[in-house]
N, C-alpha and C positions, 0 to 999 in steps of 0.2 A: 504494500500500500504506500503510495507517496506520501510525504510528508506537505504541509501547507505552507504554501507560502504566500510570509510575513509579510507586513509593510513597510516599509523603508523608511523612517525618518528623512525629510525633503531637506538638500542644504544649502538650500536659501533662506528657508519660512518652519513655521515648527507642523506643517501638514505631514500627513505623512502621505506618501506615493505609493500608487496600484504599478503591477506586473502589468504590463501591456502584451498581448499573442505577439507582439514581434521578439518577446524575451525583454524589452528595456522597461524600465521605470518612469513612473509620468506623475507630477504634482499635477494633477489633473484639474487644469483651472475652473471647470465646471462644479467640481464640487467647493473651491476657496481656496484652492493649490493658487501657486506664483507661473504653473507655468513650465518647469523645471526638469529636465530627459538625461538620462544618461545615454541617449541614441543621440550619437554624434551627426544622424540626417539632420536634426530638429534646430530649430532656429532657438538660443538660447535665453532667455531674459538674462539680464545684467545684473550682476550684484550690485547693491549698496557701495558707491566708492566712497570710501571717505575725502572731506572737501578740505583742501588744505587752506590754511588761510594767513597771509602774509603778514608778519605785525610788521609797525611801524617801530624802531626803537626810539627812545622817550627824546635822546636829542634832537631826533628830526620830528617830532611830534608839535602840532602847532601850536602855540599857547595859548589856554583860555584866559578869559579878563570877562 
């Protein structure tokens, strides 16, 4: 007898992902998935990039009055 198979915690989003008949994984945005395949055919969604953000240092900083 096969054993079942599990759902994949998604690693994008805390969904977890269905087995799809081609073998790969899908955060299946239908149910509130992001979208997310381990089939390299599929168009990816993008992580989260973090946004860098330049500081000014304090001597070039304009003075308030």
């Amino acid at each position: 007898m096969p054993r079942p198979v599990l759902p994949r915690r998604c690693d994008l989003c805390p969904e977890r992902c269905t087995k799809q008949p081609s073998g790969y994984w899908l955060c299946d945005p239908i149910t509130g998935g992001c979208g997310w395949s381990d089939d390299p055919g599929t168009i990816q969604p993008q992580a989260a990039t973090p946004q860098v953000v330049e500081l000014t240092p304090a001597s070039e900083a304009p003075a308030e009055s």
